[in-house]
N, C-alpha and C positions, 0 to 999 in steps of 0.2 A: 432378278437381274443382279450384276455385279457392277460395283463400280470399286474402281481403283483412284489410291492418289500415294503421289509421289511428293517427298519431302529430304533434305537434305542436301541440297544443292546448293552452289555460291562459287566464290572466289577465292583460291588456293593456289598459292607458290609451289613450283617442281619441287618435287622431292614432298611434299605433302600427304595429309591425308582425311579424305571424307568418307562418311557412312551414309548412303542413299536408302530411306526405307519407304516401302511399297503398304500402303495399308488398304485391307478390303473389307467392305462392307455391302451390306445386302445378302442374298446367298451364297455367301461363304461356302458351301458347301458345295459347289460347282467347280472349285476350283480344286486341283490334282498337283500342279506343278507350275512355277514361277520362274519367269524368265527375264533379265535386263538386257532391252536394245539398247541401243544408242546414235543418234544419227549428229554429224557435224554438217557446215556449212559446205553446199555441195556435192553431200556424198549421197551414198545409200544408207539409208538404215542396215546397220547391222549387229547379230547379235554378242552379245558379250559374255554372257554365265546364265543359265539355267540350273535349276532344282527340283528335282521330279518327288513326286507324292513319298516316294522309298528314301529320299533326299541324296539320292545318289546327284552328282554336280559334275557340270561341265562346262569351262572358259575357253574363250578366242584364245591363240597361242601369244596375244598381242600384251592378256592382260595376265596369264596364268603365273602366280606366286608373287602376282600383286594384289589380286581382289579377291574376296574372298563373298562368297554370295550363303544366307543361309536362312532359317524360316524361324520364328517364333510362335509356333501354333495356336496358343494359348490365347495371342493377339489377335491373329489371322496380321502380320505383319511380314514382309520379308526385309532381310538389306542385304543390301550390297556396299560392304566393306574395301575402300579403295586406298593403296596403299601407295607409298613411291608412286605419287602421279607424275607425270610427264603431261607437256603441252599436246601432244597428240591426241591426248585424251578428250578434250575439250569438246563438247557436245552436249546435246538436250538428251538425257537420257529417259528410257520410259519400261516400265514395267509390263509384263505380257503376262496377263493370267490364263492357264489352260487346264481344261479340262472337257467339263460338256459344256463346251463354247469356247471363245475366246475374247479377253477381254485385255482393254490398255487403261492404264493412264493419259493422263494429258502432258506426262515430261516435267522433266528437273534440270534447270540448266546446269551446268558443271564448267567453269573456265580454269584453266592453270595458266598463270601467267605470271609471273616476276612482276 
């Protein structure tokens, strides 16, 4: 089994910047590629940046040439690097490990707020 945890999270002014990191533990080796949802207060969950085993990457258009998502193998770590936050951004985000299976975290809240 995998488990994920997510770290990185808090409270940060517009114009800001955090780095969210995804750490796995258990069989590591299930995992292939790493992905950050994020869900705000009545929305859906949706997703934000992905990282595939080849580390090819792909962001929401909401967040692209702000965040910047990437893997440290060595860790079995991922982050997700967030740049120029804005308040929209605000949400529990959460890590999606994939591969043979798929696996979460339990969320990292993220606020921008002034």
């Amino acid at each position: 089994q995998v488990q994920l945890a997510e770290s990185g999270g808090g409270l940060v002014q517009p114009g800001g910047s955090l780095t969210l990191t995804c750490t796995a533990s258990g069989s590591t080796a299930l995992i292939y590629g790493m992905a950050w949802y994020r869900q705000a207060p009545g929305k859906q969950r949706e997703l934000v940046a992905l990282i595939t085993v080849n580390s090819n990457t792909n962001y929401a258009d909401s967040v692209k040439g702000r965040f910047n998502i990437s893997r440290n193998k060595a860790r079995n770590r991922w982050n997700l690097q967030m740049n120029n936050l804005k308040p929209e951004d605000k949400a529990v985000y959460y890590c999606n490990g994939r591969g043979r299976g798929e696996f979460w975290g339990q969320g990292t809240q993220v606020t921008v707020s002034s």
